[in-house]
C-alpha positions as CSV (number, residue, x, y, z in Angstrom):
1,X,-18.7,29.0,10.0
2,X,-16.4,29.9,13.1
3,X,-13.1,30.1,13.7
4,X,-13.1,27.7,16.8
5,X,-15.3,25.0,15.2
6,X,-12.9,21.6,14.2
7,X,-11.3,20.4,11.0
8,X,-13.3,17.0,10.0
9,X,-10.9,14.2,8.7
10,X,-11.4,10.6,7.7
11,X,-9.9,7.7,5.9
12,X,-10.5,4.2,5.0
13,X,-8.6,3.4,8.3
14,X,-5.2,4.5,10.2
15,X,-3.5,6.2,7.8
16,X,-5.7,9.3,7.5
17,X,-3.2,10.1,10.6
18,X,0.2,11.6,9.0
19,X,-1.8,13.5,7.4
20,X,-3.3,15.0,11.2
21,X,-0.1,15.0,12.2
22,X,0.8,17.5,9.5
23,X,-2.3,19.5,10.3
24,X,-1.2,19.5,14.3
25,X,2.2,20.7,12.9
26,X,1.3,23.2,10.9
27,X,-1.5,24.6,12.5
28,X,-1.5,23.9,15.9
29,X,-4.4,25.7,17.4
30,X,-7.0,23.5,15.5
31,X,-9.2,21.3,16.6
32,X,-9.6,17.9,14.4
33,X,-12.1,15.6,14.2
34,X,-10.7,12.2,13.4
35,X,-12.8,9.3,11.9
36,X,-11.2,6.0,10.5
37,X,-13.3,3.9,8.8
38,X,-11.8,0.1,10.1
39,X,-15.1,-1.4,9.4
40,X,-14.4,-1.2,5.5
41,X,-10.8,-1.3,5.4
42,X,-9.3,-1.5,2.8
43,X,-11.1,0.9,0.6
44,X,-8.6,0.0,-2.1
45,X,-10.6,-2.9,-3.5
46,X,-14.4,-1.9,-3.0
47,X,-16.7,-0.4,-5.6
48,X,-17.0,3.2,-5.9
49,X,-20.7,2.9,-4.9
50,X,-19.5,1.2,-2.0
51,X,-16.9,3.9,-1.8
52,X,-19.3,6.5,-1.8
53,X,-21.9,5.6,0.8
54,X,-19.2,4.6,3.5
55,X,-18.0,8.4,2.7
56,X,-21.4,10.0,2.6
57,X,-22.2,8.5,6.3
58,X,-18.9,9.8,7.2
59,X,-19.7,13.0,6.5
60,X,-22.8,12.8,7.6
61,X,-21.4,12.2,11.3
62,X,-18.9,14.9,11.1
63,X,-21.9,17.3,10.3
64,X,-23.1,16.3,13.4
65,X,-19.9,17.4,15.2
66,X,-20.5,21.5,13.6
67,X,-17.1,21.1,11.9
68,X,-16.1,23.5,9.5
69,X,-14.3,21.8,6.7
70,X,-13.7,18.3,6.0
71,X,-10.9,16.4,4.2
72,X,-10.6,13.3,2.8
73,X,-7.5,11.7,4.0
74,X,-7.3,8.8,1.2
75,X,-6.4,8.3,-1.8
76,X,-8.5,6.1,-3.1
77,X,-12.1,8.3,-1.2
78,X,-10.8,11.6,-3.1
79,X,-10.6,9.8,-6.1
80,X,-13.8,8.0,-6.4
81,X,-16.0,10.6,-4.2
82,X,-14.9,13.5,-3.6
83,X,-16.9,15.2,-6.7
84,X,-19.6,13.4,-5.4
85,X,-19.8,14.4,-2.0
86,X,-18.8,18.0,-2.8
87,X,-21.9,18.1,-5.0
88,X,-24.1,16.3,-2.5
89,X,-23.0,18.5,1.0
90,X,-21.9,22.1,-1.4
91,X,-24.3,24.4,0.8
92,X,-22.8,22.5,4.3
93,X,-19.4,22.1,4.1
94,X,-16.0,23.1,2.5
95,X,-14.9,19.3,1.6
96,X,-11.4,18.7,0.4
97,X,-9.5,15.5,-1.5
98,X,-5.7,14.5,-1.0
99,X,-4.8,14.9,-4.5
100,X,-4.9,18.5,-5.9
101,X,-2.8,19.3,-3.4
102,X,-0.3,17.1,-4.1
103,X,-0.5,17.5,-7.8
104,X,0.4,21.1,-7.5
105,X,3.2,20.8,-5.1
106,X,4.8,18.1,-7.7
107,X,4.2,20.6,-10.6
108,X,5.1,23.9,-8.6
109,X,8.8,21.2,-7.9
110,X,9.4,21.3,-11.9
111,X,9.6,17.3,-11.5
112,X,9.8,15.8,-15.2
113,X,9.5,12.0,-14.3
114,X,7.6,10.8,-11.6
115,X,6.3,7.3,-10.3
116,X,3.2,6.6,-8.5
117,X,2.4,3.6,-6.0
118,X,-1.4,3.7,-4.5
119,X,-4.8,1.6,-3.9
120,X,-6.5,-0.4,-7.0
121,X,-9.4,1.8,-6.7
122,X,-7.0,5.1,-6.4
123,X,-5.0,3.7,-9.7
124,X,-7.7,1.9,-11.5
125,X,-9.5,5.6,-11.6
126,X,-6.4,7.0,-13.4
127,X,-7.3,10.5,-11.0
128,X,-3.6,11.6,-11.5
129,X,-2.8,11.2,-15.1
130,X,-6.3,13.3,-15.3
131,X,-5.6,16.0,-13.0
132,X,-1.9,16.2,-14.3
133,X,-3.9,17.2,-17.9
134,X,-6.0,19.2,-16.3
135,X,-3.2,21.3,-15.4
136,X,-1.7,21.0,-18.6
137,X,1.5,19.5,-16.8
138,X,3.8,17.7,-19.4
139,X,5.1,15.4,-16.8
140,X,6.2,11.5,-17.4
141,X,4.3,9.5,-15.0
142,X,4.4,5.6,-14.1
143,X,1.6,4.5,-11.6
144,X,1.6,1.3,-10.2
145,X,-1.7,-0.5,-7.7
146,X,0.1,-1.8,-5.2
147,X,-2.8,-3.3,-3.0
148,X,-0.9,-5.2,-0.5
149,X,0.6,-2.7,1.3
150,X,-2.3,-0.8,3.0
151,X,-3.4,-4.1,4.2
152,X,0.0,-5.0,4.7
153,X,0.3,-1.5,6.7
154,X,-2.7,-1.8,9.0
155,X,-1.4,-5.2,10.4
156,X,1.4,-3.8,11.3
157,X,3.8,-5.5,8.5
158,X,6.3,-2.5,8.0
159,X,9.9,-2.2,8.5
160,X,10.6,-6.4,8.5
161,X,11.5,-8.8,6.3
162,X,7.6,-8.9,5.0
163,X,7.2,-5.7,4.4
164,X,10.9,-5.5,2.4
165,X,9.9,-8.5,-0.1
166,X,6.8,-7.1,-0.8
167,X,8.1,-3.4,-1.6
168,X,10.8,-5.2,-3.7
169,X,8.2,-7.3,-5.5
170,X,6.5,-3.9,-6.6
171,X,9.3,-1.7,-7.2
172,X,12.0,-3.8,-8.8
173,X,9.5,-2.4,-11.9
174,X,11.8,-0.7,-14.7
175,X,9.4,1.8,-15.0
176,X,10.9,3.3,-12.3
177,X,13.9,3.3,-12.5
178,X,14.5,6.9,-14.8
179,X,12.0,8.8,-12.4
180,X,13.1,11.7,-10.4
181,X,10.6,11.5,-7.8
182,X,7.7,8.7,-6.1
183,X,4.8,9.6,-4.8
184,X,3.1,7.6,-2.1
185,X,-0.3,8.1,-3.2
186,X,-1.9,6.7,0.1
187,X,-1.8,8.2,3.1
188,X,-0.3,4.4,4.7
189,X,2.3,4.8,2.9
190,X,4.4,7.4,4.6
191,X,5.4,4.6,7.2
192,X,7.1,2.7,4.5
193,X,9.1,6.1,3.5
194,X,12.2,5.0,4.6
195,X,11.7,1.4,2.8
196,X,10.8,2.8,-0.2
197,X,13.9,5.5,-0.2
198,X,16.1,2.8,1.2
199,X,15.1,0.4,-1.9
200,X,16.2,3.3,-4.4
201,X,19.5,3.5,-2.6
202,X,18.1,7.6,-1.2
203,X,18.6,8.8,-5.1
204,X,15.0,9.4,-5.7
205,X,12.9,12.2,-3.4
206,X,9.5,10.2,-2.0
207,X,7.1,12.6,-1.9
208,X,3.7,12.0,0.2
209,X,0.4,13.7,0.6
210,X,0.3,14.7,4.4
211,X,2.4,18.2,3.9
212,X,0.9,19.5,0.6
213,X,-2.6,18.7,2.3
214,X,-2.0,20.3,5.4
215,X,-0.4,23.1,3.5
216,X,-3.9,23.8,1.6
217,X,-5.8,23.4,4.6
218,X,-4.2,26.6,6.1
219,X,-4.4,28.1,2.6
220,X,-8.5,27.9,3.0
221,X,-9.0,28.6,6.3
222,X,-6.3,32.0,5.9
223,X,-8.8,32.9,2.8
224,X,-11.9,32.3,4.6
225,X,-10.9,34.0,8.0
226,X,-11.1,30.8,9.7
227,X,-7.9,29.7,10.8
228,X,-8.3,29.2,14.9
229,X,-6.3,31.7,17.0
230,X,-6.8,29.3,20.3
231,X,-7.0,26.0,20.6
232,X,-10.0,25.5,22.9
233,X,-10.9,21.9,22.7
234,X,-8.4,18.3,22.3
235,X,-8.6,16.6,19.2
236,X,-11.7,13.4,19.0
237,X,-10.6,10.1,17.4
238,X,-13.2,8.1,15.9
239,X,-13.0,4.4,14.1
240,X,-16.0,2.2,12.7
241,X,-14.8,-0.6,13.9
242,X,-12.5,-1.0,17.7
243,X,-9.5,-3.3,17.2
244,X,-6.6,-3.3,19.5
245,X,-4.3,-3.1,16.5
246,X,-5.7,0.3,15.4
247,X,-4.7,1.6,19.1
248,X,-1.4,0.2,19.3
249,X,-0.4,1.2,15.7
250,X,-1.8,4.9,15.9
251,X,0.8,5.7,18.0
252,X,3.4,5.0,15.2
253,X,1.1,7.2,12.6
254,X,0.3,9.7,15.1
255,X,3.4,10.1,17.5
256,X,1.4,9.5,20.5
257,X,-1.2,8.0,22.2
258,X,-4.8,9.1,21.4
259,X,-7.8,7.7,22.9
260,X,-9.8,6.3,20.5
261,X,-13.6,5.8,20.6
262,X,-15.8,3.4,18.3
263,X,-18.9,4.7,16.6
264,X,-21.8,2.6,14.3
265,X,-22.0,5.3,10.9
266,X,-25.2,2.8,9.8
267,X,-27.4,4.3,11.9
268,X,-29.5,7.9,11.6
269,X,-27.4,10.9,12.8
C-alpha cells in the first residue's frame, strides 16, 4: 500500500456521503472512491446473504480501483458483513465498519442512557447491545428499527410535513424519553438531525457515525504511514443503479455537485 492510492467507501445508497464528507473534512488530501449501491436499496430489509454478496461485489470493484482501505458506510453492511468480508479480502485490504467507531466515541463521552434508531437488518442483528458488552460498557440502551426513514430519506422526504409525522410516529416511544443521547445508526440519518433534535425540544445530543468514522480512518492511515500528503487525483462517484434523484439529492448529503457515473457490479471484474 501507498500513500497516494484512494480510500474505498460504499453504502446501500446516498447516505454513505456524510460520512465522505467527514473524510473530505478531516483529511483533505485523500482520494475517495465512492460506490452507492441504488440497485438494492434499501439494505435495511434484505437477507444477510443477500447483504453479503451485494458487499462482496462491491469490494470486489473497489479492488479493481488499487484502493488502500475500504469502509463500509452503513449500518446495516457493517453489521451483517463486515466480519465476513474482513475474513474473505484479510490479505487485500484494510476493511472497516461504521460501528466500532461509534461505539467508542459514545463510551469515551461517559453517556449512561442512550437511544438507538437504525435499519431492521442493522437492529434485528442486535450489533450494538453486542459490541457495547464487548467493551464491557454498562450503558442503558433503547434501539428502535425504524425502516421508513432510509426509504423515506432517498426520495427525498426530509424536512416536510412527511418526514415530521413519521419521526413522531417513531419517537413519541417512552423509551426515550430518560436518554441522554440518540444515535442515528444509519448514515441517512444525519439529514434528519435537526428533525430529530427539534422533536426532543434540542435537550438530547444526536450523535451520528460520519465524525467518529472519519476520525478512525485518519487513526489507521497515521499508524500505517499512509495518510496522503497531496491530493493528486478528484474523488470518483459510483452508483449501481443511475436515477436522477440520486444526483439531485447528493448535493444535500455531499454539499456539492459530484458527477456521478453508473456501473453493473454483476459482472466479472
Amino acid at each position: 500500500m501507498t500513500k497516494s492510492q484512494a480510500i474505498g467507501v460504499f453504502d446501500s445508497g446516498i447516505g454513505g456521503l456524510t460520512v465522505v464528507k467527514a473524510i473530505e473534512s478531516l483529511l483533505p488530501h485523500e482520494q475517495i472512491i465512492y460506490v452507492g449501491d441504488t440497485q438494492h436499496m434499501p439494505y435495511g430489509d434484505k437477507s444477510p446473504e443477500h447483504i453479503k454478496a451485494y458487499c462482496k461485489r462491491i469490494v470486489e470493484f473497489l479492488l479493481t480501483k488499487d484502493v488502500k482501505m475500504i469502509v463500509i458506510a452503513c449500518n446495516t453492511a457493517s453489521s451483517v458483513a463486515a466480519s465476513y468480508l474482513r475474513s474473505t479480502f484479510w490479505e487485500q485490504v484494510e476493511i472497516m465498519g461504521v460501528i466500532r467507531p461509534a461505539i467508542l466515541s459514545i463510551i469515551e463521552k461517559k453517556y449512561k442512557k442512550i437511544g438507538i434508531i437504525g435499519t431492521q437488518g442493522t437492529i434485528q442483528s442486535n450489533i450494538y447491545p453486542t459490541l457495547f458488552q464487548e467493551y464491557h460498557s454498562d450503558i442503558e440502551l433503547f434501539q428502535l428499527a425504524t425502516p421508513l426513514l432510509a426509504p423515506m430519506i432517498e426520495q427525498g422526504f426530509y424536512g416536510n410535513k412527511v418526514s415530521k409525522a413519521v419521526l413522531e410516529e417513531y419517537l413519541k416511544n417512552d423509551q426515550f424519553q430518560d436518554k441522554e443521547a440518540i444515535l442515528l445508526a444509519c448514515t441517512h440519518y444525519p439529514l434528519i438531525k435537526n428533525e430529530v433534535a427539534t422533536y426532543f425540544n434540542h435537550t438530547k445530543d444526536i450523535l451520528d457515525n460520519a465524525e467518529p468514522m472519519a476520525n478512525a480512518i485518519k487513526k489507521y492511515l497515521y499508524d500505517k504511514n499512509l495518510l496522503s500528503e497531496t491530493k493528486l487525483n478528484e474523488n470518483q462517484f459510483y452508483v449501481t443503479e443511475y436515477t436522477q434523484n440520486f444526483e439531485e439529492t447528493s448535493k444535500i448529503f455531499h454539499g456539492s455537485t459530484i458527477h456521478i457515473e453508473a456501473i453493473d457490479i454483476h459482472h466479472e471484474f
